[in-house]
N, CA, C and O atoms as CSV, one atom per row, in Angstrom:
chain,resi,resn,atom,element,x,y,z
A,1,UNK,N,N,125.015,59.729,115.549
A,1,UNK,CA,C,125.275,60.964,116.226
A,1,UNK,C,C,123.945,61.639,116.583
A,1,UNK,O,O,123.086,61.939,115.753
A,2,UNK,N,N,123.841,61.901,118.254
A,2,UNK,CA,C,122.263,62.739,118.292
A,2,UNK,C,C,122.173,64.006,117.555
A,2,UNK,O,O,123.189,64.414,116.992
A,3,UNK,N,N,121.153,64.633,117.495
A,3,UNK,CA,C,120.755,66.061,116.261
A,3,UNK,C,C,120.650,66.782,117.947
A,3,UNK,O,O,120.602,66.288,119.074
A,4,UNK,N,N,120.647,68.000,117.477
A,4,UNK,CA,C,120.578,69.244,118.168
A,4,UNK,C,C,119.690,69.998,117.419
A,4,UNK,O,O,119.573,70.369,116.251
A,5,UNK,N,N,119.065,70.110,118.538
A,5,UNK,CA,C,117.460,70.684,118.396
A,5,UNK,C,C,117.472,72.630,118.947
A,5,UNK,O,O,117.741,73.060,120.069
A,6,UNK,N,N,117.150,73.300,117.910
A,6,UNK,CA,C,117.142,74.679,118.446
A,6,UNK,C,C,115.797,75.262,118.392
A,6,UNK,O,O,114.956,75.254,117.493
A,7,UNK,N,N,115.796,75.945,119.972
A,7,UNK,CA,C,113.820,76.976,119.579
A,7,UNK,C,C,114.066,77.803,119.121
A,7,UNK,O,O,115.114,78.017,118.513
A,8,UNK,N,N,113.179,78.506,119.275
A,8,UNK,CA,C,113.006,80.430,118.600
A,8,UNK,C,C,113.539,80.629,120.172
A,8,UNK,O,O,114.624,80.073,120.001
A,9,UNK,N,N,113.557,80.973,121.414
A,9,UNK,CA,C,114.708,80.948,122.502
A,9,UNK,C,C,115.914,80.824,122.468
A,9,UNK,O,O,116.657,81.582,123.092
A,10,UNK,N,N,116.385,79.731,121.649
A,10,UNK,CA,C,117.983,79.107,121.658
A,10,UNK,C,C,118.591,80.012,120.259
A,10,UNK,O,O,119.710,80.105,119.756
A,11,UNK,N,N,117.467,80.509,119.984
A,11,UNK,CA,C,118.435,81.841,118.683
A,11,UNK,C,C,117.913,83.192,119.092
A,11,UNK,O,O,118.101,84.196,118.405
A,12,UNK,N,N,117.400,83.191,119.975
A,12,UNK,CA,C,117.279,84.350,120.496
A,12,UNK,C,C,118.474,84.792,121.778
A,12,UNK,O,O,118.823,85.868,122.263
A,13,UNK,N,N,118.766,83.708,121.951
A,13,UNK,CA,C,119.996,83.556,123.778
A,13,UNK,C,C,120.803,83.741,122.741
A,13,UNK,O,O,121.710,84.488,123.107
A,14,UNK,N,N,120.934,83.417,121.567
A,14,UNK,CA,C,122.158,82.874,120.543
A,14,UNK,C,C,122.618,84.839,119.963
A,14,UNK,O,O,123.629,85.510,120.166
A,15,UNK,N,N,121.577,85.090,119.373
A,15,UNK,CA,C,121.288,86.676,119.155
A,15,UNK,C,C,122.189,87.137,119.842
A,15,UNK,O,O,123.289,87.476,119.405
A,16,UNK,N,N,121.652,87.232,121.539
A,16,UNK,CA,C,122.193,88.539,122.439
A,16,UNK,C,C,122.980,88.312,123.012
A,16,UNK,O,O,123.323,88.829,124.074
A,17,UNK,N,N,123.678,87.074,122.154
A,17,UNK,CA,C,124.974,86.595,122.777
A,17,UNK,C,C,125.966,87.397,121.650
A,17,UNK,O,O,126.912,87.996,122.161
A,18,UNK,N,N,125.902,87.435,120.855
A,18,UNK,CA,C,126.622,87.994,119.681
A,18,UNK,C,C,126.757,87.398,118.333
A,18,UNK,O,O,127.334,87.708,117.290
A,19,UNK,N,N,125.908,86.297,118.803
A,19,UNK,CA,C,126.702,85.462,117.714
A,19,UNK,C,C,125.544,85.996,116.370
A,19,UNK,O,O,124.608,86.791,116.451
A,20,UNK,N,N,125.900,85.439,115.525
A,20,UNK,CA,C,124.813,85.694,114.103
A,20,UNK,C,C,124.923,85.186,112.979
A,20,UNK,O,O,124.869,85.685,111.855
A,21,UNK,N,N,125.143,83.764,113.469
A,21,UNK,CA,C,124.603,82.330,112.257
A,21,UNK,C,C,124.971,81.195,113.044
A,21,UNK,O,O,125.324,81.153,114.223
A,22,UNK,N,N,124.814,80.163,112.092
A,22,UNK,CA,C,124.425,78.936,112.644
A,22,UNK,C,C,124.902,77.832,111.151
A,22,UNK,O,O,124.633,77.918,109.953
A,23,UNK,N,N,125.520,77.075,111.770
A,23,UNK,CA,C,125.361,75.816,110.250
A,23,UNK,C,C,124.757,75.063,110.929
A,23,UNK,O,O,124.951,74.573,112.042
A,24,UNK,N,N,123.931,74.983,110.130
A,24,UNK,CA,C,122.963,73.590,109.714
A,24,UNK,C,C,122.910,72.623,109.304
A,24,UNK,O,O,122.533,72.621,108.133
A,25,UNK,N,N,123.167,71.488,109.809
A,25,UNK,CA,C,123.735,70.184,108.763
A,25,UNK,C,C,122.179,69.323,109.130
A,25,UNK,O,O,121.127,69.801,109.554
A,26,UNK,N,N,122.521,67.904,108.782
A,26,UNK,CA,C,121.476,66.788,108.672
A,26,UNK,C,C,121.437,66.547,110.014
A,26,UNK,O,O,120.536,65.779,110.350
A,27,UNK,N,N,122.405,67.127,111.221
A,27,UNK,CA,C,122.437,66.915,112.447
A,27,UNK,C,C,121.405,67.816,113.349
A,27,UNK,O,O,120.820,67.449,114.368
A,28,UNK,N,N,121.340,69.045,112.728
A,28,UNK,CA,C,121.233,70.169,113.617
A,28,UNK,C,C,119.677,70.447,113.160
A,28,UNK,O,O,119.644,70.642,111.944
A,29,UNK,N,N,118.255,70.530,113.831
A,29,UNK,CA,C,117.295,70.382,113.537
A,29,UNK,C,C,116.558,72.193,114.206
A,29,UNK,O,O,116.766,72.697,115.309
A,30,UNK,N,N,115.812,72.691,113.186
A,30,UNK,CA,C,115.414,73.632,113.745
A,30,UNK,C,C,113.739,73.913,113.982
A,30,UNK,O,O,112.883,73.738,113.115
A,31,UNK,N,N,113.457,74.465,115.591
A,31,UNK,CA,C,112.046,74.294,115.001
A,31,UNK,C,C,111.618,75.521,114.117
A,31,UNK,O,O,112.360,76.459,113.823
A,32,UNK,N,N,110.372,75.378,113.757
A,32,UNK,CA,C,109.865,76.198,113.074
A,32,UNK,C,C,109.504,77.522,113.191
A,32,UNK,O,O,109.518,78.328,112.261
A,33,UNK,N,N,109.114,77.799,114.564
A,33,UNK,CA,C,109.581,79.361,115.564
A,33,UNK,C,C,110.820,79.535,115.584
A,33,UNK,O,O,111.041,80.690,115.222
A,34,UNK,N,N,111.752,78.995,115.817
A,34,UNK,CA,C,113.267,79.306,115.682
A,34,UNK,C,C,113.605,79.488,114.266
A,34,UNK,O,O,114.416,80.401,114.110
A,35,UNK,N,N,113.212,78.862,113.114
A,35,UNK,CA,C,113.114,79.293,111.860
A,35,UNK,C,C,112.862,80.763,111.435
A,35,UNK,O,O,113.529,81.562,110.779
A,36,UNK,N,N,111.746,80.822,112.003
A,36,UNK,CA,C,111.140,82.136,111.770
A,36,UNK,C,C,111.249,83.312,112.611
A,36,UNK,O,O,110.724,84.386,112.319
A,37,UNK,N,N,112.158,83.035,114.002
A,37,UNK,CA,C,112.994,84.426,114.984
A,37,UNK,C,C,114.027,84.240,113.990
A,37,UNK,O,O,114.480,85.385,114.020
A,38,UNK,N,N,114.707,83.660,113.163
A,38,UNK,CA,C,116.141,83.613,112.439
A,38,UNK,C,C,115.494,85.027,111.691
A,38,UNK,O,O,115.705,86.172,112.091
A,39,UNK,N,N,114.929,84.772,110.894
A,39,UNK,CA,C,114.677,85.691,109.856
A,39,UNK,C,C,114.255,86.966,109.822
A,39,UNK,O,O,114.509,87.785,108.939
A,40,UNK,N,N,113.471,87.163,110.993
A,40,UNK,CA,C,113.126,88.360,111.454
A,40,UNK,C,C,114.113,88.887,112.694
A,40,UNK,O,O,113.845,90.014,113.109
A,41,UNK,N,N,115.162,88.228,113.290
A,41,UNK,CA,C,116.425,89.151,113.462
A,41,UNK,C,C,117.565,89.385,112.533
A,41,UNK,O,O,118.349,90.330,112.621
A,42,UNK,N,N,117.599,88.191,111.396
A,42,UNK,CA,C,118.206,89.127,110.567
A,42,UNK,C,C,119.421,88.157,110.910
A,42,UNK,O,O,120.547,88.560,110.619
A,43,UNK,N,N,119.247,86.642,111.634
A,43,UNK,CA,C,120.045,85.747,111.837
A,43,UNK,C,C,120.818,84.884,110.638
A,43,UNK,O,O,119.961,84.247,110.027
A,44,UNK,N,N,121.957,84.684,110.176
A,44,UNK,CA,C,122.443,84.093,108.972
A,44,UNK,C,C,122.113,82.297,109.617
A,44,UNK,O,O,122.599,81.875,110.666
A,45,UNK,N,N,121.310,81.582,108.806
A,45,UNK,CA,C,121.590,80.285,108.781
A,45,UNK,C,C,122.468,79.418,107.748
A,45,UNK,O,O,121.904,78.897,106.786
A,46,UNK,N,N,123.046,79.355,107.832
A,46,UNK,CA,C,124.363,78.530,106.689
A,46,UNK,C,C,123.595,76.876,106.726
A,46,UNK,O,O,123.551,76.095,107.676
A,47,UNK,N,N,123.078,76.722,105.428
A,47,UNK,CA,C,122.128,75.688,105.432
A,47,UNK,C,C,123.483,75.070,104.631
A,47,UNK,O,O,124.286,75.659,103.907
A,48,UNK,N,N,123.395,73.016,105.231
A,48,UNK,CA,C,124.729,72.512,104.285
A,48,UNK,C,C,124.265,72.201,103.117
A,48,UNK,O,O,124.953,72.309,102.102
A,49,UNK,N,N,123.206,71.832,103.116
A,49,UNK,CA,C,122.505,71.009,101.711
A,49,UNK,C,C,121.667,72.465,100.804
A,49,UNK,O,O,121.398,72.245,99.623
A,50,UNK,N,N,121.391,73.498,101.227
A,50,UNK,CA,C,120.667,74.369,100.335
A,50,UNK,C,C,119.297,74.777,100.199
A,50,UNK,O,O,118.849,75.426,99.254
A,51,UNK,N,N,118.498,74.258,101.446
A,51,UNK,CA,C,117.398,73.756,101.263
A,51,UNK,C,C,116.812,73.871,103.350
A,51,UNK,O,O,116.953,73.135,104.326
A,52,UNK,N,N,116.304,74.936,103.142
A,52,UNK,CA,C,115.744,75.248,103.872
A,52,UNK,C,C,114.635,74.286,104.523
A,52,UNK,O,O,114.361,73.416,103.697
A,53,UNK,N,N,113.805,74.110,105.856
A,53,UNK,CA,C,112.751,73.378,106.465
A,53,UNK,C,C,111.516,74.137,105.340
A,53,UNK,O,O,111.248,75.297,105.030
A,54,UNK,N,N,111.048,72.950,105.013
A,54,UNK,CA,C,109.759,73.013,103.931
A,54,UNK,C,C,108.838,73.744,105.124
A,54,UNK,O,O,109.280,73.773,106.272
A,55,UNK,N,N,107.583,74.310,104.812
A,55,UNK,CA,C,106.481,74.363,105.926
A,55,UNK,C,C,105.859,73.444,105.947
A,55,UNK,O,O,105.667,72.752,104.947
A,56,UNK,N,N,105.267,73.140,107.378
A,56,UNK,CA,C,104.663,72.513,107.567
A,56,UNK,C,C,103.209,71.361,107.115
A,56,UNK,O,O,102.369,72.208,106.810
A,57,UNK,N,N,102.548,70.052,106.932
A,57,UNK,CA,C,101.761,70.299,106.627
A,57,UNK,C,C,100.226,70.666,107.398
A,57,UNK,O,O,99.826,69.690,108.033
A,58,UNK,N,N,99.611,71.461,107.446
A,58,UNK,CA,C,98.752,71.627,108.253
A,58,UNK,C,C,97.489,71.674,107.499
A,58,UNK,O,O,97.222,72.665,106.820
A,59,UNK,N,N,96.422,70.319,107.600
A,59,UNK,CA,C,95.318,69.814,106.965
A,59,UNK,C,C,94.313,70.575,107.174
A,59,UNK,O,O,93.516,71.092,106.391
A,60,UNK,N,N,94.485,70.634,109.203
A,60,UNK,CA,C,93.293,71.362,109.661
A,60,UNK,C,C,93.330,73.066,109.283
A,60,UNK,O,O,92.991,73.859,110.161
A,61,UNK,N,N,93.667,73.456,108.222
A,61,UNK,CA,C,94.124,74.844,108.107
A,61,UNK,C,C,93.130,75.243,106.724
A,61,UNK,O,O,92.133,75.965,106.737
A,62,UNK,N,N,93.828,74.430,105.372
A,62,UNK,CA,C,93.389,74.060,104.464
A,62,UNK,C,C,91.637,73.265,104.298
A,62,UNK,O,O,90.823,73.493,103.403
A,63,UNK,N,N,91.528,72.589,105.144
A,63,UNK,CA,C,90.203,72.077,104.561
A,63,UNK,C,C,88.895,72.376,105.536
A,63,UNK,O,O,88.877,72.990,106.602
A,64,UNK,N,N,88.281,72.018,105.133
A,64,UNK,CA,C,87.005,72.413,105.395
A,64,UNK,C,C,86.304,71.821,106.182
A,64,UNK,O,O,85.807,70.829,105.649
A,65,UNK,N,N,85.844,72.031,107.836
A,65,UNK,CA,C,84.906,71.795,108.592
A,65,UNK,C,C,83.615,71.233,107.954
A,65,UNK,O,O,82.774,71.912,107.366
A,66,UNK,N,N,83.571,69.700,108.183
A,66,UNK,CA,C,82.240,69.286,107.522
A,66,UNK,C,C,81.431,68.428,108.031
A,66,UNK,O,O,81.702,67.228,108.075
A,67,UNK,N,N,79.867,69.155,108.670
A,67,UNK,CA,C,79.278,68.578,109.803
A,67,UNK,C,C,78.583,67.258,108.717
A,67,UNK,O,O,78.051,67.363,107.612
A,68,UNK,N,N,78.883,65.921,109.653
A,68,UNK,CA,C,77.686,64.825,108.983
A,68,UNK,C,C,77.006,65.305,109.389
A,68,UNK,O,O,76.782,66.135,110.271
A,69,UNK,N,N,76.210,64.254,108.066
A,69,UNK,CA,C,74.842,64.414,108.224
A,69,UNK,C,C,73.276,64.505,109.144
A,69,UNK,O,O,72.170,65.045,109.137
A,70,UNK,N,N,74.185,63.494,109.935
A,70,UNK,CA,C,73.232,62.908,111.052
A,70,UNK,C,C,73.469,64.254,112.310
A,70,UNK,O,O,73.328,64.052,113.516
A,71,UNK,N,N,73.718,65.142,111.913
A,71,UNK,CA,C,74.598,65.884,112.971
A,71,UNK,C,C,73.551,67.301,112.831
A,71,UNK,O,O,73.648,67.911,111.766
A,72,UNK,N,N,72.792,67.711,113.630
A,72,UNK,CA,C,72.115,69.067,113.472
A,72,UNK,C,C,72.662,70.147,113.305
A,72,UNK,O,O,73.507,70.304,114.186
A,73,UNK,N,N,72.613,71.028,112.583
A,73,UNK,CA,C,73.610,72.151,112.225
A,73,UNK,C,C,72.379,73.579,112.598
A,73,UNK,O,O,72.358,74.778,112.323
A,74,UNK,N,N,71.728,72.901,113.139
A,74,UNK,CA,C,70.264,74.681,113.454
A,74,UNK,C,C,71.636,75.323,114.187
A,74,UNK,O,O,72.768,74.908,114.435
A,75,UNK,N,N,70.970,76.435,114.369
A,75,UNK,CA,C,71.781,77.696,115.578
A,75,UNK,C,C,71.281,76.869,116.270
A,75,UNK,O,O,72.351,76.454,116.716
A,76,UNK,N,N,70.248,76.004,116.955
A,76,UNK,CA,C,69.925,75.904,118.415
A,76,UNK,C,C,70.649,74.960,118.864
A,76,UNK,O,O,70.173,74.550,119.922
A,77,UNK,N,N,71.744,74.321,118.509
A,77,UNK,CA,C,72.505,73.392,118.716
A,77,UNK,C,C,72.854,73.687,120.007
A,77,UNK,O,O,73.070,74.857,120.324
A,78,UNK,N,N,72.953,72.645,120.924
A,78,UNK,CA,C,73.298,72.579,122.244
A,78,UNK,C,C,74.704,73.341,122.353
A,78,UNK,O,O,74.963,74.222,123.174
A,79,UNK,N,N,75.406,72.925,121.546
A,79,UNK,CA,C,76.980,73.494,121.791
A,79,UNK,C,C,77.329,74.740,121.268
A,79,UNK,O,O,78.441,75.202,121.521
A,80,UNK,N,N,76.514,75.359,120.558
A,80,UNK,CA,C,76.410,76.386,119.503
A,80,UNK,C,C,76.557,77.835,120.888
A,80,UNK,O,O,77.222,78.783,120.472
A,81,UNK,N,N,76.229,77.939,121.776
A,81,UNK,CA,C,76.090,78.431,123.401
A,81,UNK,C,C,77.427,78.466,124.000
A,81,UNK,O,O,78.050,79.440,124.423
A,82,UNK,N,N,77.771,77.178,123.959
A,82,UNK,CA,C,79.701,77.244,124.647
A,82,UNK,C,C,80.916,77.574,123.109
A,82,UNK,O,O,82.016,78.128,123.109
A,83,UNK,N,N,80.216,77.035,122.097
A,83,UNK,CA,C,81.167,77.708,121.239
A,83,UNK,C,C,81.431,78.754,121.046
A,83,UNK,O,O,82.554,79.086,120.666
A,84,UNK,N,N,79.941,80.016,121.366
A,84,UNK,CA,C,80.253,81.245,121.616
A,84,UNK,C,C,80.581,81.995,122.386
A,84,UNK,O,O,80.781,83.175,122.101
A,85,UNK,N,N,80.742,81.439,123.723
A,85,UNK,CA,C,80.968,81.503,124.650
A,85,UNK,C,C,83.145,81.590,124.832
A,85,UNK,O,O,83.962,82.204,125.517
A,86,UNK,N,N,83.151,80.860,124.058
A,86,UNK,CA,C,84.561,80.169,124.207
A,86,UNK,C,C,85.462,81.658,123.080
A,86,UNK,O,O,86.379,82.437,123.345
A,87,UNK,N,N,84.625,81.453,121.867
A,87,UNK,CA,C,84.871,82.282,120.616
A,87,UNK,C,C,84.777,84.047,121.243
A,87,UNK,O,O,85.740,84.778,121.012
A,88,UNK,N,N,84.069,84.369,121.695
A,88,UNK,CA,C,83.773,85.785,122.684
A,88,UNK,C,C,84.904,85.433,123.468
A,88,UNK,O,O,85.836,86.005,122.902
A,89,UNK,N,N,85.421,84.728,124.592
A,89,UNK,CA,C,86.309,85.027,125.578
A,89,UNK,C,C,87.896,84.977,125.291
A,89,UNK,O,O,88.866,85.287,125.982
A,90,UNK,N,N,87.729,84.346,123.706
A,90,UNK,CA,C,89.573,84.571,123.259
A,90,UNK,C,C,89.884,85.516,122.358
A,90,UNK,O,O,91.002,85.920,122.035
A,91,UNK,N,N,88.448,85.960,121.837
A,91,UNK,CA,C,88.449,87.677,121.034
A,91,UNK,C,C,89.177,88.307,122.102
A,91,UNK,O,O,90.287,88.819,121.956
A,92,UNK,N,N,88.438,88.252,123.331
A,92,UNK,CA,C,88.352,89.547,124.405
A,92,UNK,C,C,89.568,89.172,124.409
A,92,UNK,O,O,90.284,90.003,123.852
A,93,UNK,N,N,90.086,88.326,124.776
A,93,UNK,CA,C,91.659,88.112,125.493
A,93,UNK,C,C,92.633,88.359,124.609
A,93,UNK,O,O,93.610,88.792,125.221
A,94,UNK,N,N,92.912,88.255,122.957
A,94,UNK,CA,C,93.857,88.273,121.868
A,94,UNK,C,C,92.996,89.348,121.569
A,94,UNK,O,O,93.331,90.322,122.244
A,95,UNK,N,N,92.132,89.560,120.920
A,95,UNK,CA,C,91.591,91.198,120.378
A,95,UNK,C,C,91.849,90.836,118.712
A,95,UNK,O,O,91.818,89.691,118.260
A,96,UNK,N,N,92.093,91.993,117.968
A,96,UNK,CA,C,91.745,91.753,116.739
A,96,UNK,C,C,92.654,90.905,115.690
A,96,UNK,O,O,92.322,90.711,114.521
A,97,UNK,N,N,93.982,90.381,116.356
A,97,UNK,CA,C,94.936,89.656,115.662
A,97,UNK,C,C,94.496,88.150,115.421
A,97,UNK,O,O,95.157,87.335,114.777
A,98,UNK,N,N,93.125,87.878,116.117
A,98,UNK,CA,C,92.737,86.721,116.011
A,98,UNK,C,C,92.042,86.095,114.553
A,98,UNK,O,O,91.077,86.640,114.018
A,99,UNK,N,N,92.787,84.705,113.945
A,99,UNK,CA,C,92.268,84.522,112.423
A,99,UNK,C,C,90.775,83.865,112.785
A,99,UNK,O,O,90.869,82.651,112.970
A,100,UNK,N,N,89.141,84.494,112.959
A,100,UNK,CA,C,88.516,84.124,113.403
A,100,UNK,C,C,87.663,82.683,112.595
A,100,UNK,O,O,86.704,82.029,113.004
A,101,UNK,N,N,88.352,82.571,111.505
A,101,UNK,CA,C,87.942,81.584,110.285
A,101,UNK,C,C,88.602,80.050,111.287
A,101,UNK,O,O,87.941,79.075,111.643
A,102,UNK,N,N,89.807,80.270,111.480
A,102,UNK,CA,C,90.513,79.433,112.465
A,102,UNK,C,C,90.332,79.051,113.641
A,102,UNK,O,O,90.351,77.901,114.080
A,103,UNK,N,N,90.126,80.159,114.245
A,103,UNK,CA,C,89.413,80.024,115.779
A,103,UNK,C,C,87.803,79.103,115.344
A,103,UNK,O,O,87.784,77.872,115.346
A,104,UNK,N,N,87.247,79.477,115.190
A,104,UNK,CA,C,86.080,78.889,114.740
A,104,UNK,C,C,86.238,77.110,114.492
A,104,UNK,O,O,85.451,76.283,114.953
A,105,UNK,N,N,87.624,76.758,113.537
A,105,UNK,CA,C,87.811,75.867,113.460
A,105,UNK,C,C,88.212,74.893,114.570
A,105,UNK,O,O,87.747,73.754,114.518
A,106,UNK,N,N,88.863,75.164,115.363
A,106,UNK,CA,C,89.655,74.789,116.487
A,106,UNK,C,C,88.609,74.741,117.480
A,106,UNK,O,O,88.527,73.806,118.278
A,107,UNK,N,N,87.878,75.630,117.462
A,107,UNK,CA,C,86.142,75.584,118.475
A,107,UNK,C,C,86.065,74.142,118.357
A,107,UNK,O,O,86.414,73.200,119.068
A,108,UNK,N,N,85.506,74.269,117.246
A,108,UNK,CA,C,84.696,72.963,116.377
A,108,UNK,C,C,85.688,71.686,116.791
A,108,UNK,O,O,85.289,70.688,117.391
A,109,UNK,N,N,86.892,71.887,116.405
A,109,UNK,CA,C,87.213,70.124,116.573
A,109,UNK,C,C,87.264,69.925,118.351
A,109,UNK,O,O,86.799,68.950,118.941
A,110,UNK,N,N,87.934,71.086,118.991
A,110,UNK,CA,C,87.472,70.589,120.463
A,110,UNK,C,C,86.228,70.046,120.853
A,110,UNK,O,O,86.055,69.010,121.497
A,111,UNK,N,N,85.244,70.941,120.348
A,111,UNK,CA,C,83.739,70.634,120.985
A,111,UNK,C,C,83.494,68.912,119.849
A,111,UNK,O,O,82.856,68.011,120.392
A,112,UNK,N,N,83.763,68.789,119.128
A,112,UNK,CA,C,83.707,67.612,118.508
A,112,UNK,C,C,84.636,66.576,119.215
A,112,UNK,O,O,84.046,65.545,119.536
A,113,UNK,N,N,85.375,66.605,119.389
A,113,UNK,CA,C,86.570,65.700,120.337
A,113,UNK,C,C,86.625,65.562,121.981
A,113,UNK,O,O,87.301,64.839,122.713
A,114,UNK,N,N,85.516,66.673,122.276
A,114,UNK,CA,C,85.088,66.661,123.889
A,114,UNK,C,C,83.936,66.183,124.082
A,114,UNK,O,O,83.599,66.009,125.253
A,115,UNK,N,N,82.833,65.768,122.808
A,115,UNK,CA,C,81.350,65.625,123.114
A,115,UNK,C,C,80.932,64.596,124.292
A,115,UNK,O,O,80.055,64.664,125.153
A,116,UNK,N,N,81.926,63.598,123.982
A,116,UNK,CA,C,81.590,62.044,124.683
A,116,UNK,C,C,82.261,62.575,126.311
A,116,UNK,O,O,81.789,61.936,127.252
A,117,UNK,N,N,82.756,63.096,126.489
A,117,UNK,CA,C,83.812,63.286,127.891
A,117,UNK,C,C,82.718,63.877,129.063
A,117,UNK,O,O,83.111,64.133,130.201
């Protein structure tokens, strides 16, 4: 039997439709924004098994940016210029809700994953 897949959209259409729950079986898959519009409207999910979507695991969150060795870490780093560059223009654009420990991170693996391109 295919699963049915719901966003944070499809319980939000679901919301202002009237409705206000949902069963959940091994069929019915929710994402994790739709997880989390459930809860903050105040949406009943009728889980069959008891057991809510675990969170996620997210590595790049938890661990730690770690330049090799062979890798120059001065400020004068060539990329050290567009990383701030990049880091300044999504402050300006998001403003202070930004986790800048994160942003920083996400700099880093782009400019690491774009070097060769």
């Amino acid at each position: 039997m295919p699963k049915t897949f719901y966003t944070e959209r499809d319980i939000e259409d679901l919301f202002k439709q009237g409705i206000q729950s949902l069963q959940v079986s091994d069929d019915v898959v929710l994402t994790e924004l739709a997880y989390e519009k459930a809860q903050k409207l105040g949406f009943k999910l009728d889980w069959e098994h008891d057991n809510p979507p675990a969170a996620p695991v997210r590595p790049y969150i938890s661990q730690q940016i770690q330049t090799p060795a062979h890798i120059d870490s001065s400020p004068a780093k060539k990329g050290d210029d567009l990383k701030k560059r990049v880091r300044d223009a999504v402050i300006a654009r998001i403003g202070s809700q930004v986790d800048t420990v994160l942003l920083d991170a996400i700099i880093q693996r782009v400019l690491d994953n774009t070097q060769g391109m």
